[in-house]
Steps between C-alpha positions, in 0.01 A plus 500: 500500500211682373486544099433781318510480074561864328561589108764746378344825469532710149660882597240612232208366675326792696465476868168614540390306261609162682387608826161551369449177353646313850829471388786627730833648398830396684884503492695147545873598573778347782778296576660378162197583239398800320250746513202430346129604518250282551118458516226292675147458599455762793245220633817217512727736642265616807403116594902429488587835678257420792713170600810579399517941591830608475690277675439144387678381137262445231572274160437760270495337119590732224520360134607122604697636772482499857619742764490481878403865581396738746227723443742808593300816449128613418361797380105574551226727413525772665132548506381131553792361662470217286826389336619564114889389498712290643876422531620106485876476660684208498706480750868367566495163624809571714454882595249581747208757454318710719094467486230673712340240670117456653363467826267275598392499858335172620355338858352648806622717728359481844604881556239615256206206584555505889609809564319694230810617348548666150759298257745806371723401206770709476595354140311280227821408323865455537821525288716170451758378277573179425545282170212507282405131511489582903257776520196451652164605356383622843604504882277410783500643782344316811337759711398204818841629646332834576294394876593847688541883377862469591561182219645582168558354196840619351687416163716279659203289627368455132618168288707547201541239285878376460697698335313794496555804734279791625657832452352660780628599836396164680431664854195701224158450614278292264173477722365581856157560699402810668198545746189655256557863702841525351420418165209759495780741688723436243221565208362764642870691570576423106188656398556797737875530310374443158268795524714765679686426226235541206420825681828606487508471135175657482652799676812521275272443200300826594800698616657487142197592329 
């Protein structure tokens, strides 16, 4: 389990303050513990965050003590998109949660390198619940299935670790390839829709001045 240390944060201390000197505010709260804010090195958290996201338990060590957490909710800049708070849950260890989970598509598929087909993912992440210890960081999705236009890759065809359920329909489409005409059909008919309707704001816009 990847390790994360943290230091109890004073209410007194101003926000800004921390961020600006690389520090970054959070809240540690959950199953049997109390509420209580936290801080740590914004550089410590984003190494941790980008192995762990928000699905995988981290060791999170707070004043001698450690909790297995999940990193449960993020807020970011809403100009840089970088992010300045964070939320450490910790879990049941007999109650299931619910995570968003990651896509990752890996392989070949000989629809888009022999037939000259364009890949078309119709999500990059799922919703599963499961006990914490069982959630995955990440699930891959092996696109080599995909040889014609008429294959599909649906959520029942994905891998779920034991224990842990998708909560999507499983007959949902995950991935599929479509002949390079229909993709630039179906990009060109979106474009069309998206500005019949900016012009129809446009119009409503000038109507009511």
């Amino acid at each position: 389990m990847i390790s994360l240390q943290a230091t109890i944060r004073d209410n007194k201390e101003k926000i800004n303050a921390l961020r600006k000197s690389g520090i970054m505010p959070a809240v540690l709260y959950g199953e049997g513990i109390e509420s209580a804010p936290i801080k740590m090195t914004l550089k410590d958290f984003q190494e941790v965050f980008s192995q762990a996201g928000e699905s995988s338990l981290v060791s999170l060590e707070v004043a001698g003590k450690k909790y297995d957490v999940l990193i449960h909710q993020l807020d970011r800049d809403p100009v840089s998109g970088q992010i300045i708070h964070a939320d450490f849950y910790q879990p049941s260890t007999k109650r299931k949660v619910v995570v968003e989970v990651s896509l990752v598509f890996e392989g070949e598929s000989l629809a888009v390198k022999d037939l000259d087909g364009t890949l078309v993912k119709e999500m990059q992440e799922v919703e599963v619940k499961g006990l914490a210890i069982s959630l995955p960081r990440e699930i891959v999705v092996d696109i080599t299935s995909l040889k014609t236009f008429n294959d599909r890759i649906c959520i029942a065809d994905l891998k779920m670790p034991e224990g842990v359920e998708c909560l999507k329909h499983p007959e949902e489409i995950v991935a599929l390839v479509v002949p390079q005409k229909e993709e630039k059909e179906t990009s060109s008919a979106i474009d069309t829709l998206a500005e019949a309707s900016e012009k129809a704001t446009e119009g409503s816009d000038d109507s009511s001045k």
